[in-house]
C-alpha positions in Angstrom: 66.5 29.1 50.9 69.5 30.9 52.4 72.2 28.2 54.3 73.7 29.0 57.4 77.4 28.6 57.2 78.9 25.7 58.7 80.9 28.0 61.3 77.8 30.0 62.3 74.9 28.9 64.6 71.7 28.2 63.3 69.5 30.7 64.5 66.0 28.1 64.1 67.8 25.4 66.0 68.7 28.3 68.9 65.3 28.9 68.9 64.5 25.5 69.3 66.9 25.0 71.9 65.7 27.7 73.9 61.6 26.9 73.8 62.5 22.9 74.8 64.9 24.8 77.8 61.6 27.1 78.7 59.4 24.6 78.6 61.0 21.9 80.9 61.5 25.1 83.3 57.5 25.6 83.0 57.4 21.5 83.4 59.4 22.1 86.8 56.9 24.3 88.4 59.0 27.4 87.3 56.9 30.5 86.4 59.8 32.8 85.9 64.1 33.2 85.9 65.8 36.2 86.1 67.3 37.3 82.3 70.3 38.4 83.2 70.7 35.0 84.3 69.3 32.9 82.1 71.2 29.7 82.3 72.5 27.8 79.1 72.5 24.0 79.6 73.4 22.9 76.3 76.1 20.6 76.8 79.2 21.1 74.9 80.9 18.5 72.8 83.3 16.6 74.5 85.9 13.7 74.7 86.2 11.7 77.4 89.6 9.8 78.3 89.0 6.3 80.4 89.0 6.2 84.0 91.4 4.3 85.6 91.2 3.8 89.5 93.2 5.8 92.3 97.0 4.6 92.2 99.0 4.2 95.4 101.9 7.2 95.9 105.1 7.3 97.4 104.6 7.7 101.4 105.2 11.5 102.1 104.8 13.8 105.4 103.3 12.6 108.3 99.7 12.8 109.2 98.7 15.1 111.8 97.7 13.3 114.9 95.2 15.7 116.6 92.7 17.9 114.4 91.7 20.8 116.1 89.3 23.9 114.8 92.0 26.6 113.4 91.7 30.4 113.5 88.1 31.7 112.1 87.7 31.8 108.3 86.6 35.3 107.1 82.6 35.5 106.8 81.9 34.9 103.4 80.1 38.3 103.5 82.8 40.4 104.1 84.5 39.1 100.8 84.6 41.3 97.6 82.2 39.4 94.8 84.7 38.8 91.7 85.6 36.4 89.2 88.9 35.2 89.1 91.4 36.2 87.0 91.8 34.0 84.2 94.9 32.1 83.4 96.5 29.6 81.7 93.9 26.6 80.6 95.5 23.5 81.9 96.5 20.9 79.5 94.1 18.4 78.2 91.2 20.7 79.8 87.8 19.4 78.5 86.4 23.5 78.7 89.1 24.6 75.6 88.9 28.3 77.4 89.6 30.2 80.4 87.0 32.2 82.5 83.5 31.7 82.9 80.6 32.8 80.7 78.1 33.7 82.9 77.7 37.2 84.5 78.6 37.0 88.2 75.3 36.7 90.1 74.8 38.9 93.3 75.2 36.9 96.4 71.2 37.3 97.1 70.2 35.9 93.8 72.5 32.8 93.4 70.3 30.8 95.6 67.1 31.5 93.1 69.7 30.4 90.3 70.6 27.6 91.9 67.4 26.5 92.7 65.7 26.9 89.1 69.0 24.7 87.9 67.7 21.7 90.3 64.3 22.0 89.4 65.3 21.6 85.8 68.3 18.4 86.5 65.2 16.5 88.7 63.1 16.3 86.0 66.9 15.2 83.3 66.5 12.4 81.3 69.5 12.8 79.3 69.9 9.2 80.4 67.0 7.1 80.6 68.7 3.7 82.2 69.8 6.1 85.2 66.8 8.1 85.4 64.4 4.9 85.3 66.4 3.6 88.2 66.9 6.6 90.5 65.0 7.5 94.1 65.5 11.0 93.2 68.2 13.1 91.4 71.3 14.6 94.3 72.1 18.0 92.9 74.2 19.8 95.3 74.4 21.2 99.0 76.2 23.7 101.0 76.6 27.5 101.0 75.7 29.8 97.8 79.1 31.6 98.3 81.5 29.3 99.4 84.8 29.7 98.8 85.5 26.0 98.5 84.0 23.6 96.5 84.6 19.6 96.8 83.4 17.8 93.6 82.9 13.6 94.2 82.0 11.3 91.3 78.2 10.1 91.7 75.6 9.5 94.2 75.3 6.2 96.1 72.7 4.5 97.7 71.9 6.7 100.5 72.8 9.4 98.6 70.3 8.4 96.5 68.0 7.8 99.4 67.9 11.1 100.7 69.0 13.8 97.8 72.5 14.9 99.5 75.8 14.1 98.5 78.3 12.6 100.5 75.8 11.6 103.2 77.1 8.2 103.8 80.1 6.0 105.5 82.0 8.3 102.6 80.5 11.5 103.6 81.2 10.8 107.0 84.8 10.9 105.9 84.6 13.9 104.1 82.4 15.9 107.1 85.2 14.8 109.2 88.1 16.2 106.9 86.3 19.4 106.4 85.8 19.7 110.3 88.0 18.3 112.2 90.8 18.6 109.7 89.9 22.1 108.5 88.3 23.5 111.0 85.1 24.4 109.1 82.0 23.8 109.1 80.2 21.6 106.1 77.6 24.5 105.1 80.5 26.8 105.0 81.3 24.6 101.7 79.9 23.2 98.7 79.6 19.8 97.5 78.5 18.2 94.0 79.2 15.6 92.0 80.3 14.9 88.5 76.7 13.1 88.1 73.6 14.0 90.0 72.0 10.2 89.7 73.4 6.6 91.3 75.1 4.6 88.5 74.1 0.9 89.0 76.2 -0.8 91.3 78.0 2.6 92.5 80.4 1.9 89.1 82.0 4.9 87.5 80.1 7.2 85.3 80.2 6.2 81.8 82.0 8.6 79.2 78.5 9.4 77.8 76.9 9.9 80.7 79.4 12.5 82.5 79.2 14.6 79.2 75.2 14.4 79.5 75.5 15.8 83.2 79.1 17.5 84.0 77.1 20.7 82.0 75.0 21.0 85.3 77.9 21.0 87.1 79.8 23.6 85.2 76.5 26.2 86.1 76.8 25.6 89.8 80.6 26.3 89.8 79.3 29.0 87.6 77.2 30.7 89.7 78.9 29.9 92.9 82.2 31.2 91.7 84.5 29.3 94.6 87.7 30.5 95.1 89.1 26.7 95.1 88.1 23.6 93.8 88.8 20.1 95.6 88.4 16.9 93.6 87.6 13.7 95.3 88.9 11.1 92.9 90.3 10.5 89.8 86.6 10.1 88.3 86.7 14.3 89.0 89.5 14.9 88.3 89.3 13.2 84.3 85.9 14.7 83.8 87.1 18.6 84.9 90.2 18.7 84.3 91.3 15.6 81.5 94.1 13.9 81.4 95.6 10.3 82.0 97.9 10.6 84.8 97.4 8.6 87.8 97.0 10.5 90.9 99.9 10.3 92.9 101.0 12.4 89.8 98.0 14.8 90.0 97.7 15.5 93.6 99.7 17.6 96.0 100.1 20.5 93.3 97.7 23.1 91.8 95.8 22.9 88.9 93.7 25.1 87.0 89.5 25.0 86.2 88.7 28.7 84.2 91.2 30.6 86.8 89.9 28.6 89.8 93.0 27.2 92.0 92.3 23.4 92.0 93.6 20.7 94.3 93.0 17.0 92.9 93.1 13.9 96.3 91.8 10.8 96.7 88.0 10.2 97.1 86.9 9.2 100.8 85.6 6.0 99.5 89.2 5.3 98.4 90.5 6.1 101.9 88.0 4.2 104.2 89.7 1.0 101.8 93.2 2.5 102.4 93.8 3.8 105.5 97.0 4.5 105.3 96.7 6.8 102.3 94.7 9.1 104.9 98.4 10.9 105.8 98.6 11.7 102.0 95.4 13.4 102.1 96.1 15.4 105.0 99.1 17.0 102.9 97.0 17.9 100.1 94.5 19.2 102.9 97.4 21.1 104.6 98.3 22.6 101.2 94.6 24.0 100.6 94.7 25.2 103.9 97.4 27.1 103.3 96.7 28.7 100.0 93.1 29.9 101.4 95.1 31.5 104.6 93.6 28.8 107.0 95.8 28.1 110.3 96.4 24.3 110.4 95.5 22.7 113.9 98.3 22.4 116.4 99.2 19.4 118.1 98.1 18.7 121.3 95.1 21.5 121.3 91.8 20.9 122.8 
C-alpha cells in the first residue's frame, strides 16, 4: 500500500473529515450549504501563551465628559465588498499567514453562512465539561456587514441565559461605549467571543479550550470581513493576536489580524472594577474613531 508523504494531506482522512463535517450539519437540521461556501472548521494547530490579567497604564488624555451621536456613518450598503489588503502578519500571530481563505461571500448570503456556522457550534462538543454545563451555546450578534467587530472572552451567566453576548452589567458598558461614545448603534456592529460557552465560574478560557473554539471565530470574521477589529481584554487579544505583553503595552496602537486594522482595550468587565481606567478607553475609542472617519462628540452637545 502506497504512503502518503508526511508533508501531504491524507486524502482518506479529508474524506473523513468532511463526511463527520456533513453529517453534524444534517444533525443541525441543515438540508443544504452553498459550495462555494463551504465552511472548513478543522481547527488548526496551535500554541497558546498564558493569560495574565489587564495591567494598570500610565494615566493619558482626559476622558470626554459629554458623549454625543457624531456625524452619520456611511450605510454599510453603499460600501464596495473587498477584502483587505494583506500585510505584514504581526509578531507572535497564532494564524502564521496573512489574508483570509475563504472567498468573499456576497452581502445577501453571509447571513445563510452565518447561520449554518451556529447551527453547527450549538450542537460542539469539542469540550464536554463546558458543553455538559451550558444553558445554550452564545455564538454571535450584530450586523452581517459590519465594519466593526468587538471580540470579548466568553459568555457569562446571562449571556448564557439568553444566547447574546455582552448582554449583562458588562454589555451594558459596552452598549454604552458603542452608543453614546461612538455614536452608533449596536446592530450597526458585531460582537463575539473567543468561546461561545460559560467557563465555570466566568474564569478565563483554558489554552485547550480557546484552540477547540477560536476556529469558529475565525469563520465569522471570515465571512463578515470587518474593516476593524476591537478586542475586549487581554484573553482576546492572546488568543488572536499572541503575545505576552501586558496591555497598557498593547493598547492605544494598531495591530494586525490577516490585513484587518486591530485595536486591543480593556474588557468592560475590567472597567466597571476600575473606573478610572474608563478615560484610557476612551482614547483607544477616539483612535478607532478616527481611523474609521467617525466625528468624535463635542462637548457640550445635546
Amino acid at each position: 500500500m502506497t504512503e502518503t508523504p508526511d508533508d501531504q494531506p491524507d486524502p482518506r482522512a479529508q474524506i473523513r473529515a468532511l463526511k463527520n463535517h456533513l453529517e453534524s450539519l444534517a444533525r443541525a437540521g441543515l438540508d443544504a450549504l452553498p459550495v462555494d461556501h463551504a465552511i472548513d472548521l478543522a481547527p488548526r494547530p496551535r500554541t497558546h501563551p498564558p493569560v495574565a490579567r489587564e495591567t494598570q497604564a500610565e494615566p493619558v488624555a482626559q476622558h470626554a465628559s459629554a458623549l454625543v451621536p457624531p456625524t452619520t456613518p456611511v450605510p454599510q450598503a453603499e460600501r464596495p465588498i473587498h477584502s483587505p489588503q494583506p500585510q505584514a502578519p504581526l509578531g507572535g500571530s497564532l494564524l502564521g499567514s496573512v489574508g483570509f481563505e475563504l472567498p468573499v461571500i456576497p452581502l445577501d448570503e453571509r447571513g445563510q453562512a452565518l447561520a449554518s456556522l451556529a447551527a453547527v457550534v450549538s450542537t460542539c462538543r469539542k469540550c464536554p465539561h463546558l458543553a455538559d454545563a451550558r444553558t445554550q451555546t452564545v455564538f454571535g450578534v450584530g450586523s452581517h456587514s459590519a465594519r466593526l467587530m468587538f471580540v470579548g472572552e466568553a459568555p457569562g451567566a446571562d449571556e448564557d441565559r439568553l444566547g447574546e453576548p455582552f448582554v449583562g452589567r458588562a454589555g451594558k458598558l459596552l452598549t454604552d461605549m458603542i452608543t453614546k461614545g461612538m455614536g452608533l448603534r449596536r446592530e450597526d456592529v458585531y460582537i463575539a467571543n473567543i468561546l461561545k460557552c460559560r467557563p465555570p465560574d466566568n474564569r478565563n478560557p483554558e489554552p485547550d479550550e480557546a484552540a477547540n473554539c477560536v476556529p469558529y471565530l475565525e469563520r465569522q470574521i471570515e465571512v463578515i470581513r470587518p474593516e476593524f477589529l476591537c478586542l475586549l481584554g487581554l484573553v482576546a487579544v492572546r488568543y488572536l493576536l499572541g503575545g505576552a505583553q501586558s496591555m497598557g503595552r498593547m493598547r492605544s496602537r494598531w495591530h494586525d489580524y490577516r490585513g484587518v486594522r486591530t485595536m486591543a482595550t480593556y474588557h468592560p468587565s475590567y472597567l466597571l472594577r476600575n473606573p478610572s481606567m474608563k478615560r484610557e478607553a476612551w482614547v483607544d475609542l477616539q483612535m478607532l474613531m478616527g481611523a474609521m472617519g467617525i466625528e468624535p462628540p463635542r462637548r457640550g452637545s445635546a
